[in-house]
C-alpha positions as CSV (number, residue, x, y, z in Angstrom):
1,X,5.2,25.5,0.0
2,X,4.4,28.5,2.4
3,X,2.3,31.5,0.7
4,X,1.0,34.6,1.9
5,X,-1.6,34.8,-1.0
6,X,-3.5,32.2,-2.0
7,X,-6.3,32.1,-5.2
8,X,-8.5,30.1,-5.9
9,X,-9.2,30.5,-9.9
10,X,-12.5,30.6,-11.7
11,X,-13.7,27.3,-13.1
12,X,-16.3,29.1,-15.0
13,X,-17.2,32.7,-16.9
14,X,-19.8,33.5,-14.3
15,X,-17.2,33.6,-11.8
16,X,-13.8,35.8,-10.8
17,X,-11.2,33.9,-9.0
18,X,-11.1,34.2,-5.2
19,X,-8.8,35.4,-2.8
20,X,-7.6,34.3,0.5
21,X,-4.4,36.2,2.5
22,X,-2.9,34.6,5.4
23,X,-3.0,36.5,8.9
24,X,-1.5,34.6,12.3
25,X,-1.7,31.5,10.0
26,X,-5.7,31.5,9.3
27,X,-6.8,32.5,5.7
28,X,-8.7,35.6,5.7
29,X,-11.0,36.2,2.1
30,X,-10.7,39.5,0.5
31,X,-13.2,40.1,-2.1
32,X,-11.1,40.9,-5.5
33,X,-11.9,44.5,-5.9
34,X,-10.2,45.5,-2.3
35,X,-7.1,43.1,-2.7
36,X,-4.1,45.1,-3.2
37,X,-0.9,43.1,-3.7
38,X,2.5,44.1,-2.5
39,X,6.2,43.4,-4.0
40,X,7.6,40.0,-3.0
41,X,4.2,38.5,-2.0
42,X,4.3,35.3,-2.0
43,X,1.0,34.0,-3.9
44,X,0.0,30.3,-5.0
45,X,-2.9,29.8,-7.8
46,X,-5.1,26.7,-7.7
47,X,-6.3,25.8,-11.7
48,X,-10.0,24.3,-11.5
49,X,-9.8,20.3,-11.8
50,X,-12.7,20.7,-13.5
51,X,-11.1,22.4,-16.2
52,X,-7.7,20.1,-16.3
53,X,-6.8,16.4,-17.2
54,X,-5.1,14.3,-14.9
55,X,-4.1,10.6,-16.1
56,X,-1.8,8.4,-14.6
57,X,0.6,6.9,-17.1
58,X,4.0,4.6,-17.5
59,X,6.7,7.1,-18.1
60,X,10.0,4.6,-18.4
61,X,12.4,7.4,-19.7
62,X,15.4,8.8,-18.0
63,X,15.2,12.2,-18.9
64,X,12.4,14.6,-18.3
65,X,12.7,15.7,-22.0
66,X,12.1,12.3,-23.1
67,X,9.7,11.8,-20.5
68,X,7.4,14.6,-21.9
69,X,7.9,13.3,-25.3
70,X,6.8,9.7,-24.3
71,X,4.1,11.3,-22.6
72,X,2.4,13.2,-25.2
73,X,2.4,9.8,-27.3
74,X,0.9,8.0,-25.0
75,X,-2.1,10.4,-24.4
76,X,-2.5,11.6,-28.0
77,X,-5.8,9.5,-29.1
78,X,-7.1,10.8,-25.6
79,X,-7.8,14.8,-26.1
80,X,-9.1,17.0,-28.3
81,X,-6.6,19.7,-29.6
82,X,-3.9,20.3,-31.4
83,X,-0.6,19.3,-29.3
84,X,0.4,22.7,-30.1
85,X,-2.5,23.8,-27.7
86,X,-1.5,22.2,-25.3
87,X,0.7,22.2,-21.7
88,X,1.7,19.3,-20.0
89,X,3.3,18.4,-16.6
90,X,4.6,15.7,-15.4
91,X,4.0,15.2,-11.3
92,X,6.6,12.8,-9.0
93,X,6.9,9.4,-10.6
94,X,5.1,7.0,-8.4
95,X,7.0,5.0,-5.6
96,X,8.0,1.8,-6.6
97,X,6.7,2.1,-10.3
98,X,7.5,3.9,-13.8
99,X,3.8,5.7,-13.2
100,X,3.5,9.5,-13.1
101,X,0.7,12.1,-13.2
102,X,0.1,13.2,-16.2
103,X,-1.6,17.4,-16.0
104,X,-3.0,18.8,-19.1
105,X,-4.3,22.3,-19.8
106,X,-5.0,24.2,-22.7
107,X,-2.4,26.7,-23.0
108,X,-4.6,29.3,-24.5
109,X,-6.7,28.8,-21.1
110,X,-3.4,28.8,-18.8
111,X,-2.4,32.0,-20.6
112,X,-5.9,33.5,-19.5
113,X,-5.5,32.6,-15.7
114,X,-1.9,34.1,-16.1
115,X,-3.6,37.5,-17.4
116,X,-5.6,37.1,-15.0
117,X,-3.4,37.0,-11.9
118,X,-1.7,39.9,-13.5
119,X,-4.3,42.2,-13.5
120,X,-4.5,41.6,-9.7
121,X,-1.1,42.1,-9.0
122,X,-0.3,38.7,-8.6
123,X,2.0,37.8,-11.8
124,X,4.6,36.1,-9.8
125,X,2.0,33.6,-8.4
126,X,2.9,29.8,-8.9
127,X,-0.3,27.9,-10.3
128,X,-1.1,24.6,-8.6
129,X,-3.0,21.5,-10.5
130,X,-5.8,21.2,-7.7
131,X,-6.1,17.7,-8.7
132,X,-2.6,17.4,-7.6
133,X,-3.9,18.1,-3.9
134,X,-3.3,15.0,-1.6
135,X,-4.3,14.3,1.8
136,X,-2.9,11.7,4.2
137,X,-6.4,10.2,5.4
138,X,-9.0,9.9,2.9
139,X,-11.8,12.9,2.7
140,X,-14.5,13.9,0.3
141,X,-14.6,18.0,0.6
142,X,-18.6,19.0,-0.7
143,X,-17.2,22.4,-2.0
144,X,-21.5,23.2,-4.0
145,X,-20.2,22.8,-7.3
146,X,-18.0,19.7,-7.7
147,X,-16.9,16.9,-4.7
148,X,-13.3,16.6,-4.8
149,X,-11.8,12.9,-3.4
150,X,-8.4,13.1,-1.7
151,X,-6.0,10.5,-0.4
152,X,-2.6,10.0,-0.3
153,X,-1.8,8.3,-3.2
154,X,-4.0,10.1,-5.6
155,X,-7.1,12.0,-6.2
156,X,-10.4,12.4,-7.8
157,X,-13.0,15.2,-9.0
158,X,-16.7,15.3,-9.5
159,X,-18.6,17.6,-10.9
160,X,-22.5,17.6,-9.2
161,X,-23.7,19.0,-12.9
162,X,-23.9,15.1,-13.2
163,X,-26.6,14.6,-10.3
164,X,-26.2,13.6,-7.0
165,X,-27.1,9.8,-7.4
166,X,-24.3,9.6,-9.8
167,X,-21.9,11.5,-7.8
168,X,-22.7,9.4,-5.1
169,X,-22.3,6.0,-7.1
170,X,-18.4,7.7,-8.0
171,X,-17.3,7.9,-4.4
172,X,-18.4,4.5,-3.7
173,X,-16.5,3.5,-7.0
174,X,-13.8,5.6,-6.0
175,X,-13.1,3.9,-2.8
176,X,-14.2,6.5,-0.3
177,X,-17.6,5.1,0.9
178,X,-15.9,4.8,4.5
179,X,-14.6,8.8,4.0
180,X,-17.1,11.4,5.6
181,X,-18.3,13.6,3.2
182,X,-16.9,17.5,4.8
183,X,-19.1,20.8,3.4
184,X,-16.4,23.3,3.4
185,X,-15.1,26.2,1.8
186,X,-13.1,25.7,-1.3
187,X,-10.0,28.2,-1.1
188,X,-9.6,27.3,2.8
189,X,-9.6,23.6,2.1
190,X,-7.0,23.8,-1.3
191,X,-5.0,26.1,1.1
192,X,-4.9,23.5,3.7
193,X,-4.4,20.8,1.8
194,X,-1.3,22.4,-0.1
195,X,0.2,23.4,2.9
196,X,0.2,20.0,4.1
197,X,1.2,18.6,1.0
198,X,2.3,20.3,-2.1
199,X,0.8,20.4,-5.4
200,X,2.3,19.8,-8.6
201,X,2.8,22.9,-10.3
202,X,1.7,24.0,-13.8
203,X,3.2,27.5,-14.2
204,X,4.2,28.1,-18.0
205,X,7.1,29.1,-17.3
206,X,8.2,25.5,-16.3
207,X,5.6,23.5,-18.5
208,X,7.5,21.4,-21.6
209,X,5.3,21.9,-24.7
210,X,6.2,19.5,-27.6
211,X,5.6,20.8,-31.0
212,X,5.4,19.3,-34.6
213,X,3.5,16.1,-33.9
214,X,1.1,15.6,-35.0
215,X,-2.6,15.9,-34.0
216,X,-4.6,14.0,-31.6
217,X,-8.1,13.7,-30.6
218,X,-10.4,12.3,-28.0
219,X,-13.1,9.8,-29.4
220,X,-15.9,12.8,-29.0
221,X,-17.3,13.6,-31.7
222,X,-16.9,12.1,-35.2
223,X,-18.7,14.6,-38.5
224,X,-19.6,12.0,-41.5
225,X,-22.0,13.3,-44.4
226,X,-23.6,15.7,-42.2
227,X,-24.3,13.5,-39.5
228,X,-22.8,14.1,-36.3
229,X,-22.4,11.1,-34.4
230,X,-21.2,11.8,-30.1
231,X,-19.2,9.0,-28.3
232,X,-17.4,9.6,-25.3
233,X,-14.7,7.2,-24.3
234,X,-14.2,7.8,-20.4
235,X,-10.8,5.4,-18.6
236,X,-11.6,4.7,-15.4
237,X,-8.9,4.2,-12.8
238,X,-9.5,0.6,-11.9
239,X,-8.5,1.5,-8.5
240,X,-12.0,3.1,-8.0
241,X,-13.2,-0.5,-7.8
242,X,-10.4,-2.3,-5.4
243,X,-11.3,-3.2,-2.1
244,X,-9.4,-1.7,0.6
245,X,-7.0,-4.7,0.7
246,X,-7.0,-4.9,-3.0
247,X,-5.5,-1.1,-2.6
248,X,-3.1,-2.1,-0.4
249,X,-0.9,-4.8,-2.9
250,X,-2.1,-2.6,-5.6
251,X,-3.4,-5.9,-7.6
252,X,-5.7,-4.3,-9.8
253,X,-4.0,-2.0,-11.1
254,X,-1.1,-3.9,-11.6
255,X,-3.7,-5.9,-13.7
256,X,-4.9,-3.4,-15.7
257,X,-1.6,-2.1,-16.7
258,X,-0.7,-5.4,-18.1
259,X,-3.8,-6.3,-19.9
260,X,-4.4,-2.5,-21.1
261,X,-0.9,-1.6,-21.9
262,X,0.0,2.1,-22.5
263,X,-3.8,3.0,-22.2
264,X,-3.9,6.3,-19.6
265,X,-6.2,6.5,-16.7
266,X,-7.4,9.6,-16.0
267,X,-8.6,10.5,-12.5
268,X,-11.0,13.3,-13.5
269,X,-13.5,11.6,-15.4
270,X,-16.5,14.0,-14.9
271,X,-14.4,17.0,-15.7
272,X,-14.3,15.3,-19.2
273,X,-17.8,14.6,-19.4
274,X,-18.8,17.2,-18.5
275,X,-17.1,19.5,-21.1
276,X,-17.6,16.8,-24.2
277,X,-22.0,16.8,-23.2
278,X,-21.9,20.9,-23.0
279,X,-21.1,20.8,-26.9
280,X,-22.7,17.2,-27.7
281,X,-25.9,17.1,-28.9
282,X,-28.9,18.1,-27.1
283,X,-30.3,15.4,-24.6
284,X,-27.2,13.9,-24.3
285,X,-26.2,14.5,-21.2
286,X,-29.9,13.6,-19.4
287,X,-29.4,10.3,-21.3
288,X,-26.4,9.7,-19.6
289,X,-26.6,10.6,-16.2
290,X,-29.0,8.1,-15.6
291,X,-27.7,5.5,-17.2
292,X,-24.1,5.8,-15.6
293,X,-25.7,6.3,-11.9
294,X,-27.6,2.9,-12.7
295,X,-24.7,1.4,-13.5
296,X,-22.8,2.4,-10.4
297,X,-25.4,1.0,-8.8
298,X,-25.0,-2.2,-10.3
299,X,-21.7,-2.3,-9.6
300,X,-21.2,-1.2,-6.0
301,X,-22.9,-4.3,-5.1
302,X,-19.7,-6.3,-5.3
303,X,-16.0,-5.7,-4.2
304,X,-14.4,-7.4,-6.7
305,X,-15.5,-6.2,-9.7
306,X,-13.3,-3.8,-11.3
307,X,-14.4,-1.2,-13.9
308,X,-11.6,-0.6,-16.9
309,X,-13.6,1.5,-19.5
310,X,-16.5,3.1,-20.0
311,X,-18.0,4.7,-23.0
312,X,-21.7,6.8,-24.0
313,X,-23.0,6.7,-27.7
314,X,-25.7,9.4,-27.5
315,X,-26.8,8.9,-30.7
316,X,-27.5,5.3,-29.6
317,X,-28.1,5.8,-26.2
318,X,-26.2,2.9,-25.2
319,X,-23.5,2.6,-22.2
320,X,-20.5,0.4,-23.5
321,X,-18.8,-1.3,-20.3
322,X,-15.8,-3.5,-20.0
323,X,-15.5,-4.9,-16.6
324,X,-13.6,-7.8,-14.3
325,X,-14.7,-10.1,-12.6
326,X,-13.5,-12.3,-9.9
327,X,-15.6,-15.3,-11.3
328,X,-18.5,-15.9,-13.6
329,X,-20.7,-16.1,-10.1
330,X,-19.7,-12.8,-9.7
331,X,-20.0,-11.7,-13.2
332,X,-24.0,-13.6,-13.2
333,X,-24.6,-11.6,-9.9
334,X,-23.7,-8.4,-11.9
335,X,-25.8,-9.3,-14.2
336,X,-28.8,-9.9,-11.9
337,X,-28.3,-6.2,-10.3
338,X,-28.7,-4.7,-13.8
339,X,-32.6,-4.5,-14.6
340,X,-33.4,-3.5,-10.8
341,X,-31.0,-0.7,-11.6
342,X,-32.6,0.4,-14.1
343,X,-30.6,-1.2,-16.8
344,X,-31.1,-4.3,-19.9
345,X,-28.1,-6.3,-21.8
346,X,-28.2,-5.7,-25.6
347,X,-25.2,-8.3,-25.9
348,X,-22.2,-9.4,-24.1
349,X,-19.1,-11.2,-24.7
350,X,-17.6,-12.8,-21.7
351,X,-14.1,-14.4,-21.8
352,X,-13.4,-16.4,-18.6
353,X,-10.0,-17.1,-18.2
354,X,-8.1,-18.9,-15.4
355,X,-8.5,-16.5,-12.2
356,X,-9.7,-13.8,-14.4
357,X,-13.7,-13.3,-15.9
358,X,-13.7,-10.2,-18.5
359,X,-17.0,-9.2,-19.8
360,X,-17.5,-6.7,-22.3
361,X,-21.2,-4.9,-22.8
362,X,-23.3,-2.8,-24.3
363,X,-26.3,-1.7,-22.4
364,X,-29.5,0.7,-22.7
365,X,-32.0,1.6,-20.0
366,X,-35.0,-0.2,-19.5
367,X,-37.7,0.7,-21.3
């Protein structure tokens, strides 16, 4: 989709949103306060993927209203508002599969960045999912603030709150440790990506919001007799953790859909993280940084092991893994990789089946 305005919107309240017009086909940044729009300006809005959930789910229905409905079932136990706070999109069902992107964004928040584009002149302006941004080689764009993964078949966010060995341990997870890492400017590079391949948009005005069901939470933060206990449960796209060949067939995923029916698997994982630890309980999120980079670690020393779920108990300070294995060699090599990384096994329970080693653990940093 050709623009003549593009914005890139503020992930944060220390920041506006920034503006980009297009000139002889280069993007030209005009500071907010000297931007003057004109009638039938053709503007596109990119919403932070920090501040947006993307999970990739099986949407079997026919029609797009039953597809939203079966949607917002399937994610319910997976966020944290009321679904009458909510907007969700559905991006292009997957080739060859039922699978479709699943965008979430508080409406309230959507309704903010609308206002927003308003008071520059810019009401009209479609509003992109940045996470829906592909790319048709795979790239990791340094924009300062947050490393965002593209490919053509999907894409990933970091945010480098988290710490650079830990960022570094979810590109190697994420498949991209062959991608050269690119320092470039955020609005230029959305731009260019969109142009080459557009987004998914989330505009309210074309967003199906279901109402009357009933609640549904994200495991985050449970209040019992005054004590406040913080979990967060983090999916992992088991794709991070396929070998180039294994992302060719598509194996693992295939696997995981089978053995963890219905369960979503969000692509943005540290854009979750990152806004469960601001409001968790203090020292939560130095506990887990660490932790999850050693982990990483651990992990990148084999191909074939293939992270499904991850979860942090602060108040325990204890990383709950389940992972598979391509045999209990490689499982025992995992294993051996942990206490150099930083890491010690509190208990385990490994299932070996035929062709198939799944261990679940729970582990805490070496003291």
């Amino acid at each position: 989709m050709s623009a003549d305005v593009f914005v890139e919107l503020a992930a944060d309240d220390s920041g506006d949103a920034r503006i980009g017009r297009m000139r002889k086909g280069v993007l030209e940044e005009i500071p907010v306060h000297a931007f003057h729009a004109s009638p039938g300006m053709k503007a596109v809005a990119f919403a932070p993927a920090l501040l947006m959930n993307r999970l990739r789910i099986p949407v079997p229905a026919r029609s797009e209203t039953e597809a939203h409905r079966s949607a917002l079932y399937t994610i319910e136990d997976d966020l944290a508002q009321p679904i009458e706070e909510i907007t969700l999109v559905l991006g292009p069902r997957q080739a060859g599969t039922s699978d479709r992107d699943a965008f979430v964004v508080d409406t309230a928040l959507l309704q903010s960045w609308r206002a927003r584009l308003e008071q520059i002149g810019l009401g009209q302006a479609v509003i992109v999912a940045e996470s829906s941004l592909r790319s048709r080689t795979p790239a990791v764009w340094d924009f300062g603030d947050r490393v965002l993964l593209t490919r053509l078949e999907d894409s990933f966010v970091a945010d480098k709150q988290l710490g650079d060995d830990t960022v570094r341990g979810f590109i190697a997870a994420s498949g991209f440790s062959d991608a050269p890492v690119r320092k470039a400017g955020s609005l230029a590079t959305l731009a260019e990506l969109h142009l080459e391949s557009p987004g998914v948009e989330i505009s309210s005005g074309k967003s199906a919001q279901m109402k009357g069901l009933r609640a549904w939470q994200t495991t985050a933060a449970l209040a019992m007799a005054g004590l406040l206990i913080w979990t967060i449960t983090l999916y992992l796209d088991t794709r991070a953790q396929e070998s180039a060949a294994q992302r060719a067939d598509q194996t693992a995923r295939q696997m995981f859909r089978t053995q963890f029916a219905g369960v979503p698997e969000p692509a943005d994982v540290h854009a979750e993280v990152r806004r469960i630890m601001q409001d968790s309980a203090p020292g939560s999120a130095a506990d887990f940084q660490p932790m999850a980079s050693a982990l990483f670690k651990a992990i990148s020393g084999s191909d074939t092991i293939q992270l499904s779920r991850l979860s942090y108990a602060a108040a325990e300070q204890s990383l709950q893994a389940e992972l598979r294995f391509a045999n209990t060699a490689d499982e025992a090599a995992f294993r051996s990789r942990l206490v150099p990384a930083g890491l010690q096994v509190e208990s385990a329970e490994v299932t070996d089946l035929p062709g198939d080693v799944q261990g679940r653990f729970v582990l805490r940093s070496v003291p």
